[in-house]
N, C-alpha and C positions, 0 to 999 in steps of 0.2 A: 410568404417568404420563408423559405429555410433556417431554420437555427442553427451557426456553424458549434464545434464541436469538438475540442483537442483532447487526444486520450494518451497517455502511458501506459506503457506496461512493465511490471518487473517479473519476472520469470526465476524458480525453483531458488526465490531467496531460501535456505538452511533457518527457520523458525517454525512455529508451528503456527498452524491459520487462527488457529485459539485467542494469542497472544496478542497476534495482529489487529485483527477485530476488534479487542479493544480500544485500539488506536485510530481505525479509523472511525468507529461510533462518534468518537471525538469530533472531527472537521468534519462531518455529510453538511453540508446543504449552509456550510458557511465561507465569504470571502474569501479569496486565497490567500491575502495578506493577512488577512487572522486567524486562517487555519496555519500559517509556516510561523505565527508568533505563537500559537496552541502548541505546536510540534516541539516549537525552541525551549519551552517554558516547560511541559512537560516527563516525568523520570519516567521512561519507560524504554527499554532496551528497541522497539520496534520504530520508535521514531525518527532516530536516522534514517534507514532504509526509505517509509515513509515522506521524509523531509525534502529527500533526493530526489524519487519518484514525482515530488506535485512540483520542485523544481523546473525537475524537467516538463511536465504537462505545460505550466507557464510557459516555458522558452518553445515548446509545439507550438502552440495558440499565438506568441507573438509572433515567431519566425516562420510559422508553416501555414498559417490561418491569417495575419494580419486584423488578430483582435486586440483589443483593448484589456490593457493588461490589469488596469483598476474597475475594470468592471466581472471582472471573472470570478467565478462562482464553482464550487466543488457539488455539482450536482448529481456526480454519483462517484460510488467509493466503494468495493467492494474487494474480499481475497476468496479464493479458493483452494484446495489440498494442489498440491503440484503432480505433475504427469507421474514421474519418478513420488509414488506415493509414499515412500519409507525407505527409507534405509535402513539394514536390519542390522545390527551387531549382537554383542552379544557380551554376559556382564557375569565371570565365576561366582558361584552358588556354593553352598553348602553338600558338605558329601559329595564334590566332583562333580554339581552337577552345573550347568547353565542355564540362564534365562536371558528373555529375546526384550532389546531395547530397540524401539521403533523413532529415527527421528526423520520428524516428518521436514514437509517444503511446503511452499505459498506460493502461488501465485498472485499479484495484487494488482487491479487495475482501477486509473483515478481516471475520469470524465469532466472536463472542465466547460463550462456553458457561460456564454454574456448575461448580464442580467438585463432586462427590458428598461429603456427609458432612464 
């Protein structure tokens, strides 16, 4: 039998993947009601976005999949740099001159899976 499988995606959130990744190292391979009480509990600027993101995977998996919403499981969690890799600005320097600030974007996609039994 097939394992079913709800995923989200958030797309060229304005953070860097750096940041992120911390956050999600956080909830991999934990409940989703304990990873959205990790997310609530924890100071970190990335966990809203985050928070929203496994939101919504939950409400995929009930309404799109007709899984069980207490047995759901964050079985993978990962970001990557975004299409739009930088934004490039730029920040006056000494002597007239400039330097180039780079802010990046994320990509971030959560995989929600049942757990067995």
């Amino acid at each position: 039998m097939e394992q079913k499988i709800a995923k989200a995606h958030l797309r060229q959130l304005r953070m860097t993947p750096r940041k992120v990744k911390i956050v999600l190292d956080l909830i991999r391979n934990k409940n989703a009601a304990e990873a959205a009480a990790i997310l609530k509990n924890t100071n970190k600027i990335a966990c809203e976005s985050v928070s929203k993101l496994l939101a919504s995977a939950v409400a995929n998996a009930e309404n799109n999949h007709g899984m069980d919403v207490d047995k759901l499981y964050v079985a993978e969690c990962f970001v990557t740099p975004g299409m739009l890799k930088y934004m490039k600005r730029t920040m006056p320097r000494a002597k007239g001159s400039a330097s180039r600030i780079l802010k990046r974007t994320s990509h971030i996609t959560i995989v929600l899976k049942e757990r067995e039994g």
